[in-house]
Backbone as CSV, one residue per row, in Angstrom:
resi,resn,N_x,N_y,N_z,CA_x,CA_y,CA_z,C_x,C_y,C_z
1,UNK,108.631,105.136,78.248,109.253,105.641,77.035,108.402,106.760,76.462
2,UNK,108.895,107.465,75.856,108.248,108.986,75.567,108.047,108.504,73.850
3,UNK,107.065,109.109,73.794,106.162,109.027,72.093,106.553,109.428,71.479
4,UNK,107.119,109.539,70.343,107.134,110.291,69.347,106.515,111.807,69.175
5,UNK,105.591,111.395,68.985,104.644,112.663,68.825,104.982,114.044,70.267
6,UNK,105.598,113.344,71.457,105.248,113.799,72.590,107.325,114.493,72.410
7,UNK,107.893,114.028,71.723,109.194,114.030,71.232,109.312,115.323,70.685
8,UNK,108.630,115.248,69.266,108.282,116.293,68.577,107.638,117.540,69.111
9,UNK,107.224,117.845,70.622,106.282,118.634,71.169,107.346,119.317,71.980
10,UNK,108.366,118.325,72.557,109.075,119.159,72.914,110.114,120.089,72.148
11,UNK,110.675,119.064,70.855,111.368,120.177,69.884,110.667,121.181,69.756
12,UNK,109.717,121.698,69.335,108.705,122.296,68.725,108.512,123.185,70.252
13,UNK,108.760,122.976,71.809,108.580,124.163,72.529,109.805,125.122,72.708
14,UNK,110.939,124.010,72.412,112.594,124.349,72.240,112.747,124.922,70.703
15,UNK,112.142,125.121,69.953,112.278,125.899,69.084,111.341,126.902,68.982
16,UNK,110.568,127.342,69.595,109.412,128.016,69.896,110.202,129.167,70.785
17,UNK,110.426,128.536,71.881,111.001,129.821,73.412,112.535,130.096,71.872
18,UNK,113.095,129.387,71.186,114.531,130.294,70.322,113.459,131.191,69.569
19,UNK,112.413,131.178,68.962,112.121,132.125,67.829,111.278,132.969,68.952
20,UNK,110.779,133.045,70.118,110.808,133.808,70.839,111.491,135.008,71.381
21,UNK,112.666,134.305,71.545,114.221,134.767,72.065,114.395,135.881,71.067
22,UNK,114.438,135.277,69.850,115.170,135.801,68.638,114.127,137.286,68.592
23,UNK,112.973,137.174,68.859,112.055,138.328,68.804,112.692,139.774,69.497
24,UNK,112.614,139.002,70.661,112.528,139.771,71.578,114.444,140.610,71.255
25,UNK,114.928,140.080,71.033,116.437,140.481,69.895,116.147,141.378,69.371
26,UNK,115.848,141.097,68.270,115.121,142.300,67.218,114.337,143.214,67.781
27,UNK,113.011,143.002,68.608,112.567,144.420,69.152,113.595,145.067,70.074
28,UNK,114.969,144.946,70.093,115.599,145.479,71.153,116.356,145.988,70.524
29,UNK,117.461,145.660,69.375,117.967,146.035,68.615,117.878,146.974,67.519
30,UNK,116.393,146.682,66.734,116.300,147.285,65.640,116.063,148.948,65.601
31,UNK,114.834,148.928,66.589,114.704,150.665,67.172,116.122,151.312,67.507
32,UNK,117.238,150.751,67.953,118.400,151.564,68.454,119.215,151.417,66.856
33,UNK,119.092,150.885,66.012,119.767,150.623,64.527,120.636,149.338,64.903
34,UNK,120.894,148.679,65.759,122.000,147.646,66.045,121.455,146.773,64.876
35,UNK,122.795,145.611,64.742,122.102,144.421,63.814,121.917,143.530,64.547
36,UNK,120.934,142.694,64.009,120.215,141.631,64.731,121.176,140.469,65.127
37,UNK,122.391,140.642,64.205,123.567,139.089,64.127,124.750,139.659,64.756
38,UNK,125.392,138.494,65.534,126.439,138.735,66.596,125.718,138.305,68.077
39,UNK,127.015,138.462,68.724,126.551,137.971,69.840,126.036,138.803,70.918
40,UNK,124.858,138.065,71.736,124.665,139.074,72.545,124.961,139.498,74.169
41,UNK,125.070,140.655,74.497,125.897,141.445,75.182,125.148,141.857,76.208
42,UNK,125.626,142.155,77.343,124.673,142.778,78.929,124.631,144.324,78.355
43,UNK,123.262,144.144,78.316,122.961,145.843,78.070,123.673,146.613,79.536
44,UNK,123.853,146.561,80.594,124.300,147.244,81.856,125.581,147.264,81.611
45,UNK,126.439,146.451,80.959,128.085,146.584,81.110,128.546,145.907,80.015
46,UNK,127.897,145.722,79.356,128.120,145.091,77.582,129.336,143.832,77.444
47,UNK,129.461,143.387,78.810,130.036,141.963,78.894,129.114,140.904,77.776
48,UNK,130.241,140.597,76.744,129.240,139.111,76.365,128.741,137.920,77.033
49,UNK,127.482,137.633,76.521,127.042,136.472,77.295,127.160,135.600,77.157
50,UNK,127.811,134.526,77.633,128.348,132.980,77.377,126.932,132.558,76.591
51,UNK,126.673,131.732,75.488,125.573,130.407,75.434,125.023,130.245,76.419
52,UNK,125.287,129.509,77.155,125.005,128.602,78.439,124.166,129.480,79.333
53,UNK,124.645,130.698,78.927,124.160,131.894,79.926,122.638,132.156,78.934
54,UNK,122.313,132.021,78.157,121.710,132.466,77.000,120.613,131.652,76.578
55,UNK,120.266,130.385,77.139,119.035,129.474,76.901,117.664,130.152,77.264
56,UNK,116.607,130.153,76.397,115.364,130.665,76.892,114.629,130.194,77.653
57,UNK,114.102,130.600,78.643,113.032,130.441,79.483,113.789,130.020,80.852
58,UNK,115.060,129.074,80.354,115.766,128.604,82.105,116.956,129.200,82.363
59,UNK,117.790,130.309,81.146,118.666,131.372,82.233,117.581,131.966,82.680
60,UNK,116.230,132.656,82.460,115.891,133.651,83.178,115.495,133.238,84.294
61,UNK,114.419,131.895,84.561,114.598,131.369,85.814,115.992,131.537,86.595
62,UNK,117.032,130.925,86.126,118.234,130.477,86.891,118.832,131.527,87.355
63,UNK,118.907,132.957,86.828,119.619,133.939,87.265,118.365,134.724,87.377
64,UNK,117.220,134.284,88.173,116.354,135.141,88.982,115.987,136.628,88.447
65,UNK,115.522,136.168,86.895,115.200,137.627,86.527,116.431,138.404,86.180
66,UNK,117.791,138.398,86.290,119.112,139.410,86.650,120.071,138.908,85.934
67,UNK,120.988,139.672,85.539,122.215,139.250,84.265,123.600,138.678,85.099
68,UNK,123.984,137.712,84.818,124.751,137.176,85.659,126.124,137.992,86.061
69,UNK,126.251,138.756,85.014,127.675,139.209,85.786,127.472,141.207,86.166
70,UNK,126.148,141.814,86.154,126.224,142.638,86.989,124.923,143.270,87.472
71,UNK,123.985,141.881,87.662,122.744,141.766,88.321,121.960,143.023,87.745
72,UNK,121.649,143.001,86.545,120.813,144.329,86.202,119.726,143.056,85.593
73,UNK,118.158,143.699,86.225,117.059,143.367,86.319,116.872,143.196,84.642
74,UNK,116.362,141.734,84.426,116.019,141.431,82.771,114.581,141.380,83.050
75,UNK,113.662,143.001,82.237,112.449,143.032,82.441,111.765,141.196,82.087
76,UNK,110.728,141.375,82.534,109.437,139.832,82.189,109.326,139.512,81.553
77,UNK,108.787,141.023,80.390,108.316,140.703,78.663,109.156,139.614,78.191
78,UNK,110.660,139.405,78.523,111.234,139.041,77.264,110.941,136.994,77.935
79,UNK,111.184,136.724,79.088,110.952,135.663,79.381,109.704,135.119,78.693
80,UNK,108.090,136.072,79.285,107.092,136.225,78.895,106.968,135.667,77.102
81,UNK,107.729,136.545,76.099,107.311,136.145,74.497,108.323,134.940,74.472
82,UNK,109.514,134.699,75.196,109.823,132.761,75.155,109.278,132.048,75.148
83,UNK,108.258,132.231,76.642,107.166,131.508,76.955,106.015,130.875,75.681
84,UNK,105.641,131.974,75.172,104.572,132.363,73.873,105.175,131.227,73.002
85,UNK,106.435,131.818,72.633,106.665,131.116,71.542,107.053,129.401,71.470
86,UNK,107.457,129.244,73.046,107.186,127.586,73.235,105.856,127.440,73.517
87,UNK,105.125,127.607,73.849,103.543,127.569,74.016,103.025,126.721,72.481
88,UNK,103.268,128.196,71.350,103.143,128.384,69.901,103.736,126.888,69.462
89,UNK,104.913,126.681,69.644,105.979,125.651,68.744,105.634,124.144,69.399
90,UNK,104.963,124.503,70.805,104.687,123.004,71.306,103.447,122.537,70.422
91,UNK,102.260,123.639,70.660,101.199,123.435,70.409,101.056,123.181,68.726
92,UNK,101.678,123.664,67.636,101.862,124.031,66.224,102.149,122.352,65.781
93,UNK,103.245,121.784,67.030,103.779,120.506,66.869,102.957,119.161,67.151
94,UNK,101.601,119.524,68.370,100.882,118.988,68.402,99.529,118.788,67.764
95,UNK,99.340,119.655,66.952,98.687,119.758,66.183,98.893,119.360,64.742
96,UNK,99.905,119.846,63.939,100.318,119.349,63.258,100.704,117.173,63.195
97,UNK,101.325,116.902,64.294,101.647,115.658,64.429,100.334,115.291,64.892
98,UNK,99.592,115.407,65.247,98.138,114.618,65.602,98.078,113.927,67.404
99,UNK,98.399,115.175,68.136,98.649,114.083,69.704,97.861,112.706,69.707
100,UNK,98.364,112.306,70.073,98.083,110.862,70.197,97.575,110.758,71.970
């Protein structure tokens, strides 16, 4: 059975890789003037992206780096500051909650 504390570590990496996500949004958006709210779209062919298509850290695994519907290369960085920010939200959570 999984701990509590060990519970909370994972919310806290699953909300970490979203405020990651959400970053990496905004540095993409804001320089071109777009708004940060709405949904987001394949920069290569501006097809929207399902949800499902849209989870941090395991679409980019799952679609190998590449946008599912017209394989244009999704640079590292953005996987990369997901990463960070579940890193951040695991660790923030373990710390805060006191690992046990």
């Amino acid at each position: 059975m999984i701990s509590r504390t060990a519970a909370w570590v994972v919310i806290g990496a699953a909300l970490g890789g979203c405020f990651g996500s959400f970053f990496c949004v905004c540095s993409y958006r804001l320089p071109k003037g777009q708004s940060i709210l709405g949904r987001s779209v394949c920069p290569g062919c501006g097809k929207p992206i399902p949800g499902w298509r849209n989870i941090p850290i395991f679409s980019w695994v799952l679609q190998c780096g590449r946008t599912a519907c017209c394989s244009l290369d999704i640079p590292v960085y953005y996987v990369l500051w997901e990463v960070a920010g579940a890193a951040v939200g695991a660790g923030l959570a373990a710390l805060f909650l006191g690992w046990n």
